[in-house]
C-alpha positions as CSV (number, residue, x, y, z in Angstrom):
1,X,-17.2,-16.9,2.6
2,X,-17.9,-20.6,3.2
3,X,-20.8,-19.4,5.6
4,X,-22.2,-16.6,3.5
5,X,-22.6,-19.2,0.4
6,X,-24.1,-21.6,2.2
7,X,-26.8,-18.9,3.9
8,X,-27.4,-17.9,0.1
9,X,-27.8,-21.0,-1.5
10,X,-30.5,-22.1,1.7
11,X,-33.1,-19.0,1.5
12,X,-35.1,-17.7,-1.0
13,X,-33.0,-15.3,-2.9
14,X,-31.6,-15.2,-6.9
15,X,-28.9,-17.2,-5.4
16,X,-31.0,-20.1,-4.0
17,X,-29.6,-23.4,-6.0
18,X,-26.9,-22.5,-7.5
19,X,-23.9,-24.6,-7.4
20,X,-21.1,-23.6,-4.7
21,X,-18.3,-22.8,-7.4
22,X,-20.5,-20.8,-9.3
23,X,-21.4,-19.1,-6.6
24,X,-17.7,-18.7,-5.1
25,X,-17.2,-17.4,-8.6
26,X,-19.8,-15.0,-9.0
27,X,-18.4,-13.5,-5.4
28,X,-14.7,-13.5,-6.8
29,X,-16.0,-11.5,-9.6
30,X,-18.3,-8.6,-7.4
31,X,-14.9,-8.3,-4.9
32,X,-12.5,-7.9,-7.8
33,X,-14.9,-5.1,-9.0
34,X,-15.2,-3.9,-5.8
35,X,-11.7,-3.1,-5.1
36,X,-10.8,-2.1,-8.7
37,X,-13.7,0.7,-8.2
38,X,-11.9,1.4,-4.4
39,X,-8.7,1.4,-5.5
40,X,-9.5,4.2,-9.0
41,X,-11.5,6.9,-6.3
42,X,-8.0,6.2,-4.2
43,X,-6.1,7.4,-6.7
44,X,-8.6,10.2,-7.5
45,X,-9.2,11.4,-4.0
46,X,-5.0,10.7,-3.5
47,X,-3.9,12.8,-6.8
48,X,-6.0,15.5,-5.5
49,X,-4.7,16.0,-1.7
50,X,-1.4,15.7,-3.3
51,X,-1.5,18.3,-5.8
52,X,-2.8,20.6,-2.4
53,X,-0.5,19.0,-0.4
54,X,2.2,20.3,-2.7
55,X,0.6,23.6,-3.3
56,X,0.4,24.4,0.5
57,X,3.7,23.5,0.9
58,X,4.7,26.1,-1.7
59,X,2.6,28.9,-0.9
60,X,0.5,28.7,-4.1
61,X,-3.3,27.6,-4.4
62,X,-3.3,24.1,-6.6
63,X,-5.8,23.2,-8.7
64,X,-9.1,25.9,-8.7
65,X,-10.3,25.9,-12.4
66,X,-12.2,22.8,-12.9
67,X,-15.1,22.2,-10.2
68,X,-15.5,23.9,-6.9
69,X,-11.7,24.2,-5.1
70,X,-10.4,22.5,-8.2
71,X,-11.9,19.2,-7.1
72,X,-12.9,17.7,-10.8
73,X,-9.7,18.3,-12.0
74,X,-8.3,14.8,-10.9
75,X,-11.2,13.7,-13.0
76,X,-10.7,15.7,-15.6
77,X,-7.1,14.6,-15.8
78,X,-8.4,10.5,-15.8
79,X,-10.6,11.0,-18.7
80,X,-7.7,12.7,-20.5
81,X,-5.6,9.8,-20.5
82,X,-8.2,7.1,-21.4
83,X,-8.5,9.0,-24.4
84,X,-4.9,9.3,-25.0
85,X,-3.5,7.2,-27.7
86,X,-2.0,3.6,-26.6
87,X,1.3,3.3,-28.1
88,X,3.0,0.0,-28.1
89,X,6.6,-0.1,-28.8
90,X,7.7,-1.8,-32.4
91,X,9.9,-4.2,-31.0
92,X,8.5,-4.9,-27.3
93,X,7.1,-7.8,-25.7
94,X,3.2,-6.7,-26.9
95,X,1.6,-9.7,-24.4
96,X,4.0,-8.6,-21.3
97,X,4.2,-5.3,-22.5
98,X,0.0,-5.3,-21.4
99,X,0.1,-7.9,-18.6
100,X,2.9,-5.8,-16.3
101,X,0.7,-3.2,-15.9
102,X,-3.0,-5.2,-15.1
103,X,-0.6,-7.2,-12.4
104,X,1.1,-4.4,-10.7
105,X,-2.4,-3.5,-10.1
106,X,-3.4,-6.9,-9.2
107,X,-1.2,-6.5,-6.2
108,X,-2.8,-4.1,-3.7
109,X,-6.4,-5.1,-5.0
110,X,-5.3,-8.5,-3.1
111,X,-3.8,-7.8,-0.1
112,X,-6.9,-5.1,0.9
113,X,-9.0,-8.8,2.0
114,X,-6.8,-9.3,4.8
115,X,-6.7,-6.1,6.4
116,X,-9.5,-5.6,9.7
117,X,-11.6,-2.3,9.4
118,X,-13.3,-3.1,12.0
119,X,-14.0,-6.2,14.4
120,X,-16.5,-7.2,13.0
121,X,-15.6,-5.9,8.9
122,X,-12.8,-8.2,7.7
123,X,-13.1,-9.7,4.1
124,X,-10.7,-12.8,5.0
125,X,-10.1,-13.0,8.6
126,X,-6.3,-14.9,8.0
127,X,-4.8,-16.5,10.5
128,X,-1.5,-15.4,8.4
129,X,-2.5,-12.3,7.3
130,X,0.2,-10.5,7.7
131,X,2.8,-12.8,6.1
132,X,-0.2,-13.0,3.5
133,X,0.0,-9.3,2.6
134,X,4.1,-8.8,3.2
135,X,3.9,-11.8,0.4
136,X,1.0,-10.6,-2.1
137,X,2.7,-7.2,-2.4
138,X,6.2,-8.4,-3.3
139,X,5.0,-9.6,-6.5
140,X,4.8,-6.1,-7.2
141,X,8.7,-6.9,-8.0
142,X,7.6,-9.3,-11.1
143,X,5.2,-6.7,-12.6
144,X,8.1,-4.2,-12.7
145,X,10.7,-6.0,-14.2
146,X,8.2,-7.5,-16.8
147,X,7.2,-4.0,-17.5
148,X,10.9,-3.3,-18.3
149,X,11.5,-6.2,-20.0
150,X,9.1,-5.8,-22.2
151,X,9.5,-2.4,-23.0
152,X,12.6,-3.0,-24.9
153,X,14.2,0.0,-23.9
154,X,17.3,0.4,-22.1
155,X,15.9,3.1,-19.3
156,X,13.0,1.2,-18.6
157,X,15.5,-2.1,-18.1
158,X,17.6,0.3,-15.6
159,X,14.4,1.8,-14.1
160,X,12.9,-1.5,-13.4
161,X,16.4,-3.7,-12.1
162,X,16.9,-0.5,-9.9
163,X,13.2,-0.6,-8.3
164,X,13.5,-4.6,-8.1
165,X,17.1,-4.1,-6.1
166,X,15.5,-1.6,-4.1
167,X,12.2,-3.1,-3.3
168,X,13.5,-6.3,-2.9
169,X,16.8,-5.0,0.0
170,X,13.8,-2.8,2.1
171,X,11.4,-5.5,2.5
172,X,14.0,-7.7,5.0
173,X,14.1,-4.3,7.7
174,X,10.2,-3.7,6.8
175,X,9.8,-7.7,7.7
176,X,11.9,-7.8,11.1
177,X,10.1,-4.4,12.0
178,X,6.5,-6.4,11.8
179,X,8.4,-9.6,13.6
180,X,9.1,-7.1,16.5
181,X,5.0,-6.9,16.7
182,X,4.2,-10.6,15.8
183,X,6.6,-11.6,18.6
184,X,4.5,-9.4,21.4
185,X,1.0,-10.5,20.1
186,X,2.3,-14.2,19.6
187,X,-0.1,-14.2,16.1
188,X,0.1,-12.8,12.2
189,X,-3.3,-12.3,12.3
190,X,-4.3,-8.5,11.8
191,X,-7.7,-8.8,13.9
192,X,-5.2,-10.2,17.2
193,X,-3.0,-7.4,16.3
194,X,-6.0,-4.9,16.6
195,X,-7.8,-6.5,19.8
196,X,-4.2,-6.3,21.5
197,X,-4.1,-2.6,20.9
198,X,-7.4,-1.2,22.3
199,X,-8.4,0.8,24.8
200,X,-6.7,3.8,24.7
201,X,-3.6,5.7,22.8
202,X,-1.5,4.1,25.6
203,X,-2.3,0.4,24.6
204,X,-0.8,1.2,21.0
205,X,2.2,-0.6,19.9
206,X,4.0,2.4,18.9
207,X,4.6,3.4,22.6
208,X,5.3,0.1,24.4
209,X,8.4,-1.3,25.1
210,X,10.1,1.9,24.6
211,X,11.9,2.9,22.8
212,X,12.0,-0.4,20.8
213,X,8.5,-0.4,19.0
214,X,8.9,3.1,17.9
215,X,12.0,2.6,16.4
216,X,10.6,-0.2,14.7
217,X,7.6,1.9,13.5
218,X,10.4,4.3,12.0
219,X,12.2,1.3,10.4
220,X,8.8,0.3,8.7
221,X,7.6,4.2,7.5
222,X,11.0,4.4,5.9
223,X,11.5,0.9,4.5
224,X,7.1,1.0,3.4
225,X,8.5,4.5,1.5
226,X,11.0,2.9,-0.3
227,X,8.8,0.3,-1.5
228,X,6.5,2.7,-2.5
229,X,9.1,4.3,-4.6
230,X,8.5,7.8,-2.8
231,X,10.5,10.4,-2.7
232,X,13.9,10.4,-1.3
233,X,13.4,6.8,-2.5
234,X,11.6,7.4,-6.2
235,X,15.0,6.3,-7.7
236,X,13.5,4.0,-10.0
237,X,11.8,6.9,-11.8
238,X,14.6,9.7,-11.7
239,X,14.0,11.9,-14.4
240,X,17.9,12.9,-14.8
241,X,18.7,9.4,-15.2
242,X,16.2,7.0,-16.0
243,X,13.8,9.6,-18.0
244,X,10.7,8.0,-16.8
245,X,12.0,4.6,-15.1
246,X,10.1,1.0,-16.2
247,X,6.9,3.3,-17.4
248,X,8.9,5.3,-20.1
249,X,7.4,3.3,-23.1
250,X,3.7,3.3,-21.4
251,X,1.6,5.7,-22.3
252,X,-2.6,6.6,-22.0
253,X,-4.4,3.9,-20.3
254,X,-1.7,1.4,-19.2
255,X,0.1,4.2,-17.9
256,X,-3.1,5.6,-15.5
257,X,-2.5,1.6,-14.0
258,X,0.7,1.8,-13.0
259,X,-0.4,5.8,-10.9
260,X,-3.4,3.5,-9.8
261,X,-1.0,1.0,-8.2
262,X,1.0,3.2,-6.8
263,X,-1.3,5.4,-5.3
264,X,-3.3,1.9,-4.1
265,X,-0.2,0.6,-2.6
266,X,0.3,3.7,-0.3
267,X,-3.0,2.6,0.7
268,X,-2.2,-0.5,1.4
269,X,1.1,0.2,3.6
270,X,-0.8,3.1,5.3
271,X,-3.5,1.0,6.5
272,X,-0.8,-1.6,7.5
273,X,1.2,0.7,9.6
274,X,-1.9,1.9,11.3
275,X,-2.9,-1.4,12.6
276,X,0.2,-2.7,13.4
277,X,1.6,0.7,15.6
278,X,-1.3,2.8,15.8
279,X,-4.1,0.6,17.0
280,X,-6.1,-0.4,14.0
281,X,-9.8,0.5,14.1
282,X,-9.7,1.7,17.9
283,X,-10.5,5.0,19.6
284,X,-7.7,7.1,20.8
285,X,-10.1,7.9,23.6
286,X,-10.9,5.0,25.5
287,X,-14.7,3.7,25.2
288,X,-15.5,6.6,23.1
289,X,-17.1,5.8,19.4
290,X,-15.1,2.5,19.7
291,X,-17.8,0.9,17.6
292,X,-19.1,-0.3,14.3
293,X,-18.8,2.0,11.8
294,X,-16.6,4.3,14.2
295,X,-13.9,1.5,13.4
296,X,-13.2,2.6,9.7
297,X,-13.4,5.7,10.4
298,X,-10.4,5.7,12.6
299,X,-8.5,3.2,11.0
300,X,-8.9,5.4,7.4
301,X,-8.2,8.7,9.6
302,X,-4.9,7.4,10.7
303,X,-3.9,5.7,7.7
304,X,-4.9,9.4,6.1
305,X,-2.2,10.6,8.6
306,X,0.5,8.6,7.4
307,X,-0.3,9.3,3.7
308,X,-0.2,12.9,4.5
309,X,3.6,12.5,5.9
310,X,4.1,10.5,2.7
311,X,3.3,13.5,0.1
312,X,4.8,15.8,2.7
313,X,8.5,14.6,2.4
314,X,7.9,14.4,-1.2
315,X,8.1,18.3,-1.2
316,X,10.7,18.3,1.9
317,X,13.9,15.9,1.1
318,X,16.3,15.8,-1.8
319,X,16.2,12.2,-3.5
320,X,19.4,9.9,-2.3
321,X,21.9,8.5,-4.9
322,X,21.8,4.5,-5.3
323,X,24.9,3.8,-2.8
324,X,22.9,6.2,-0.1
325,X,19.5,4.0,-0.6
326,X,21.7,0.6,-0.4
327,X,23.8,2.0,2.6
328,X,20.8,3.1,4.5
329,X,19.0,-0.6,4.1
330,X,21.7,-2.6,4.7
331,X,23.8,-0.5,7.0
332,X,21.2,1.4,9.2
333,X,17.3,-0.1,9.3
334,X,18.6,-4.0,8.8
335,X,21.2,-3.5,11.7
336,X,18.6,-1.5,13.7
337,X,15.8,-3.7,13.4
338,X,17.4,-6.6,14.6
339,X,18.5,-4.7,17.5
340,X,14.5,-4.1,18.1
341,X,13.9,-7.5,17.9
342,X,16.4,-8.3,20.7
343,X,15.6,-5.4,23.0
344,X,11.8,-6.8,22.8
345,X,12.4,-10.4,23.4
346,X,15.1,-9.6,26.4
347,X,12.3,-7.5,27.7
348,X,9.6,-10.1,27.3
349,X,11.8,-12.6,29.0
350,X,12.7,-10.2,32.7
């Protein structure tokens, strides 16, 4: 950014003159529009393939009515609830009742800067980017207590301690399942991470040092689908327990952020799976459309993939009960993903 400011404030543009902060300012601004805009045609596009996605696996058609194939209906759906009526609880927090919701949302739009589309298409090129992004997204833990804290209500309290227990047990096995690619790369940058990968569907992390890195990619899809409060995992908003979980008091607008969030933070774990495991923005094919705008395309078509698999256990597994969820974190993936991280650095070492 520190480039591009001073290339803008030395030519001949609108921008010519301007102090650096205002500039860094004005820039802070466009990006935070930017990925608000991204992250609501996510949730669009997401809401969508997920309704087909459910429909397909049922037999049935999905939405057809609105649009061609049903595709304005997602659309349809968001203006509904912008004109829905915002109702505030009597005795909630009114101030935190409004900020959980704007920084749940907050989240995912900051840790998208760190991630590498291509080699070239980075918005922050970290040197710690991915400790940057396993940090920005657990302060998705604050929103969600805030939001049922504030709510006043004692299922939204439940719903929100239960996501916060849960989020907060699965991020130590997602954590050591990265280390196990840190520690073969020797960097937390994501562009390293990428570089190290191409060149082929045999140069991906997921199949070296087998059968270590795939068990680690397991480790992180389930403990990233915890976090994501997906199904078996959507504990924190079990209908026959928790009626709605730490949204039940949010309704119309507020409500529509907290399904932008979560729809933007399968994004973000997607995306992150993709270029840890599955090569980042590189060709499957080696040398072929392994450039430029090619590199999105492949890094959105495999984080697409794992989105897919998300929505398709939704409509597959039975939810687990809370001593299940704790048993498999603390029991299974923690135990396991040490055991990764020792296979991998005994192997390094012969």
């Amino acid at each position: 950014m520190r480039e591009l400011i001073e290339t803008l404030q030395s030519g001949q543009s609108f921008f010519a003159g301007l102090p650096p902060a205002v500039l860094t300012l004005i820039f802070l601004v466009l990006g935070a529009v930017f990925f608000a805009t991204v992250m609501a045609l996510n949730a669009l596009v997401m809401v969508y393939a997920e309704r087909k996605v459910s429909a397909w696996m049922q037999d049935r058609m999905g939405p057809m009515e609105v649009g061609p194939q049903g595709i304005l209906q997602t659309l349809a759906d968001a203006i509904k609830l912008l004109l829905k009526e915002d109702i505030v609880p009597a005795a909630a927090d009114k101030r935190l009742h409004w900020f959980a919701p704007f920084l749940i949302f907050a989240v995912p739009c900051a840790a998208f800067v760190a991630l590498p589309y291509t080699r070239e298409f980075v918005f922050a090129n970290f040197d710690i980017g991915v400790f940057y992004v396993a940090s920005i997204t657990s302060l998705s833990v604050i929103a969600i207590l805030i939001a049922g804290w504030a709510s006043n209500n004692k299922w939204a309290l439940l719903g929100g301690m239960r996501a916060a227990a849960q989020i907060v047990s699965y991020e130590i096995p997602a954590g050591l399942a990265i280390l196990v690619i840190v520690m073969q790369v020797g960097s937390l940058n994501f562009t390293d991470i990428s570089l190290a990968q191409d060149g082929g569907i045999h140069r991906w992390f997921i199949w070296r040092y087998f059968p270590f890195n795939l068990i680690a990619f397991v480790i992180f899809y389930l403990a990233t689908l915890a976090e994501c409060n997906r199904t078996p995992f959507d504990l924190p908003e079990a209908e026959s327990e928790l009626v709605a979980g730490f949204h039940t008091e949010y309704s119309g607008f507020k409500w529509s952020i907290f399904m932008l969030a979560e729809y933007a933070e399968m994004l973000i774990v997607a995306l992150v799976g993709a270029a840890l495991f599955l090569g980042g923005w590189s060709s499957p094919i080696p040398g072929f459309l392994n450039s430029g705008a090619w590199g999105v395309l492949w890094f959105g078509l495999k984080g697409a993939f794992l989105m897919f698999t998300y929505m398709w256990l939704r409509w597959t597994l039975p939810r687990l009960r809370v001593d299940q969820l704790m048993h498999l974190s603390w029991k299974v993936l923690t135990p396991f993903s040490f055991a990764c991280i020792l296979g991998v650095g005994l192997w390094m070492l012969i």
